[in-house]
C-alpha positions in Angstrom: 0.0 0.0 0.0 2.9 2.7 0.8 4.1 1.9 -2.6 1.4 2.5 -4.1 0.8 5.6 -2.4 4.7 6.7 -3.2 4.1 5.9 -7.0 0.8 7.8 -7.1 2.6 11.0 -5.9 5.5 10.6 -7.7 3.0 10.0 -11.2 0.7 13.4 -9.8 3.7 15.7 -9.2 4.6 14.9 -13.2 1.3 16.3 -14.3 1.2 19.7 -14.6 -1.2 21.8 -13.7 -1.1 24.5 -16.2 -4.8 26.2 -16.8 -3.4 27.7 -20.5 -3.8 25.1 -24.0 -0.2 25.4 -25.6 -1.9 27.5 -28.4 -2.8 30.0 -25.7 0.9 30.5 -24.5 2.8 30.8 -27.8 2.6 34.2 -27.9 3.4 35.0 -24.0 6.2 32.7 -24.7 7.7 34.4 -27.8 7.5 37.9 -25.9 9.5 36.5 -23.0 11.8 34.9 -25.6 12.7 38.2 -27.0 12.7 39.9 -23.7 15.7 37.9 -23.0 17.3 37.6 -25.8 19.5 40.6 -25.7 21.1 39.4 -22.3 22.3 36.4 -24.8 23.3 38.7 -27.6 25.4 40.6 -25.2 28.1 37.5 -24.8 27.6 36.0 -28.7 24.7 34.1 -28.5 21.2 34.1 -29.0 17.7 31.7 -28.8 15.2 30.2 -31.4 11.9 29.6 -30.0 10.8 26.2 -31.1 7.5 25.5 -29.8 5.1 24.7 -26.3 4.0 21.2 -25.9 2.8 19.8 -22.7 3.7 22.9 -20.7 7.3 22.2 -21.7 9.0 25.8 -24.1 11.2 23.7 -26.6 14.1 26.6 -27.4 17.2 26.2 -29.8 20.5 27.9 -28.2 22.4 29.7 -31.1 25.6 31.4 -31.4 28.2 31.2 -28.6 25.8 29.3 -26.8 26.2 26.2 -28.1 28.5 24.2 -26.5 29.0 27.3 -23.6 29.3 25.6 -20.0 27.0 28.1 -19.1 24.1 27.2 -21.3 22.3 24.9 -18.6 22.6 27.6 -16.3 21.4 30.4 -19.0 18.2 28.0 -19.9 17.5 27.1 -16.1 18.1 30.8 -14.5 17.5 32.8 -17.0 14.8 32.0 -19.4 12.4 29.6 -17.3 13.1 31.9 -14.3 11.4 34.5 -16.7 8.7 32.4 -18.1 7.7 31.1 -14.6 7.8 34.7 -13.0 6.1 36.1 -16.7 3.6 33.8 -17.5 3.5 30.6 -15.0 5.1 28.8 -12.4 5.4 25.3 -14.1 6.8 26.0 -17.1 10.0 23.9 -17.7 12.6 24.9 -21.2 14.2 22.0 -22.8 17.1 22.7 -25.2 16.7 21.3 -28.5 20.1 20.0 -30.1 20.9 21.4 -33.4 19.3 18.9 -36.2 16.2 17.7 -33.9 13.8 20.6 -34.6 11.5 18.1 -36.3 11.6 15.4 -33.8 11.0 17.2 -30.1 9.1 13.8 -29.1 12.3 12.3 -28.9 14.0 14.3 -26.7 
């Protein structure tokens, strides 16, 4: 019965509880997007918004990003800090690698 219990909380805290459809937060997203992308530009780099699926903002690091030690960090604390403070607290950023634009359900 505990495990049970353990694995129905661990399956509840996946699901997010986001009340917008991923059509509704494409635009919020791509104005957050371009509110940070001149922080990027100012050390070579910049971002491609891909697209929102799940509650997850699929981005594309470009320029003197890719491959930067930094870039977890950039993704992590700077643009889903912004989205969750902008537009919601459960929204999550996943990098996608050069070449898999057309195949996010992979990643």
């Amino acid at each position: 019965m505990i495990q049970k219990n353990f694995l129905l909380n661990r399956e509840q805290k996946r699901i997010k509880m986001i009340p917008f459809s991923d059509e509704e937060l494409l635009e919020p997203v791509k104005v957050v997007i371009d509110k940070v992308r001149p922080s990027l530009a100012l050390d070579g780099g910049d971002i491609d918004f891909i697209t929102v699926k799940n509650g997850a903002v699929y981005v594309q690091l470009k320029g003197a990003c890719i491959g930067c030690a930094s870039s977890g960090s950039t993704l992590k604390y700077g643009v889903e800090r912004q989205l969750r403070m902008d537009i919601h607290p459960e929204l999550t950023v996943v990098n996608v690698p050069v070449g898999m634009e057309n195949d996010i359900e992979n990643l």
